[in-house]
NUKELUM-885173 format. One line per 5 residues: number of its first residue (from 1); their letters; for each residue x, y, z of C-alpha. Coordinates in nm, 3 decimals, decimal comma. Example, Ala and Ser with C-alpha at 12.3 -4.5 7.8 and 13.67 -1.06 7.14 Angstrom:
NUKELUM-885173
1 = as = 1,230 -0,450 0,780 | 1,367 -0,106 0,714
This chain:
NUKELUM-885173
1 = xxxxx = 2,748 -3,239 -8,595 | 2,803 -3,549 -8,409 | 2,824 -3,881 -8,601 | 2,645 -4,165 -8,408 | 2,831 -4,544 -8,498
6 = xxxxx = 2,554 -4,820 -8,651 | 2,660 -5,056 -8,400 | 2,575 -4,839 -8,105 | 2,223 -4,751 -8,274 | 2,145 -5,089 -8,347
11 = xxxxx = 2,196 -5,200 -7,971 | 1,966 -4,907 -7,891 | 1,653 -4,966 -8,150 | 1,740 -5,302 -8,314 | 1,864 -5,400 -8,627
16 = xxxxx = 1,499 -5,460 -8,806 | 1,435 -5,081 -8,730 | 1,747 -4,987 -8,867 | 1,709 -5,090 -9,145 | 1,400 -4,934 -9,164
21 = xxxxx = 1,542 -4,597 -9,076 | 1,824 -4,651 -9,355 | 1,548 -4,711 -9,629 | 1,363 -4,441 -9,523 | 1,633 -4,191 -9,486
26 = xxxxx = 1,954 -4,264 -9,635 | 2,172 -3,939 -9,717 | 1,995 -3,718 -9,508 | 2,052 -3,597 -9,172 | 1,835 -3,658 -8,860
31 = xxxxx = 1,785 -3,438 -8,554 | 1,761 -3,525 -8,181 | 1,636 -3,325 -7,950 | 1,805 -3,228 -7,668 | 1,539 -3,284 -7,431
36 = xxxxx = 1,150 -3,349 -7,450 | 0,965 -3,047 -7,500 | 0,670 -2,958 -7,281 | 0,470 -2,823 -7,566 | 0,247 -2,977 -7,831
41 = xxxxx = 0,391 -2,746 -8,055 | 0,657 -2,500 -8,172 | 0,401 -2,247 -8,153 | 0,267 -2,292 -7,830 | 0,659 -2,312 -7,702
46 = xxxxx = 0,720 -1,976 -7,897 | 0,410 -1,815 -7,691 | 0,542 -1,930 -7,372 | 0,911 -1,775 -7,497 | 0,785 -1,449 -7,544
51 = xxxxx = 0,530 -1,407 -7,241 | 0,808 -1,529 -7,034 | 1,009 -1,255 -7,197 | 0,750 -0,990 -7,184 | 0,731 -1,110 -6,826
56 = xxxxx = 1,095 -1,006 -6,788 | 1,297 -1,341 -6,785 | 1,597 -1,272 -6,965 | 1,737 -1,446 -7,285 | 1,929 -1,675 -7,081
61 = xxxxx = 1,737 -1,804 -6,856 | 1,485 -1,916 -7,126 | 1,742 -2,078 -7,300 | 1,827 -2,285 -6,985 | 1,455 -2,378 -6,938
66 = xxxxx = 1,481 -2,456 -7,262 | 1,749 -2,611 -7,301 | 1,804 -2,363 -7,625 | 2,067 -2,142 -7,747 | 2,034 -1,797 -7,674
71 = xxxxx = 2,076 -1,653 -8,034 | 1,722 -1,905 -8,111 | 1,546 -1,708 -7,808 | 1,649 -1,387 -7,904 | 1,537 -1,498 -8,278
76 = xxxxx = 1,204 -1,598 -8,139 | 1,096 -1,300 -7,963 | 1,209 -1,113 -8,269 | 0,975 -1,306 -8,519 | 0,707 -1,282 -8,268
81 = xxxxx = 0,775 -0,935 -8,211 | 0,735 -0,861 -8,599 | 0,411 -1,040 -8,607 | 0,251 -0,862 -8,302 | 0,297 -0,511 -8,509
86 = xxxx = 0,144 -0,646 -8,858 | -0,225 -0,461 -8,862 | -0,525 -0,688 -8,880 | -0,719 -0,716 -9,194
């Protein structure tokens, strides 16, 4: 985990909406993504993970489009995997 200093996020978003932020969510932590995602959501992005896979891209190069770790790939082609097999009611 990477510790950002006030200062430096104040000269990105302002003081005023710092502020905010520290009401809002002192004590907890907040995520960044890496990158912005090309999908509306994590589903649709978990479709495109495992038809590129069934496609045969390899774990790696997902991550890289991705801009994932390989171990969350290989996680969500597993989990997708699972819920391919479940019978329909």
């Amino acid at each position: 985990m990477v510790s950002i200093n006030r200062d430096y996020v104040i000269d990105i978003i302002g003081e005023e909406k710092f502020n905010e932020l520290c009401e809002k969510y002192a004590g907890h932590t907040l995520y960044f993504p890496k990158k912005t995602n090309p999908f509306n959501t994590n589903e649709e992005r978990n479709d495109w993970i495992f038809e590129s896979f069934m496609d045969g891209k390899g774990y790696d190069f997902i991550a890289n489009e991705l801009d994932l770790q390989r171990d969350t790939v290989i996680r969500i082609i597993k989990e997708y995997s699972k819920r391919q097999k479940r019978p329909s009611k």
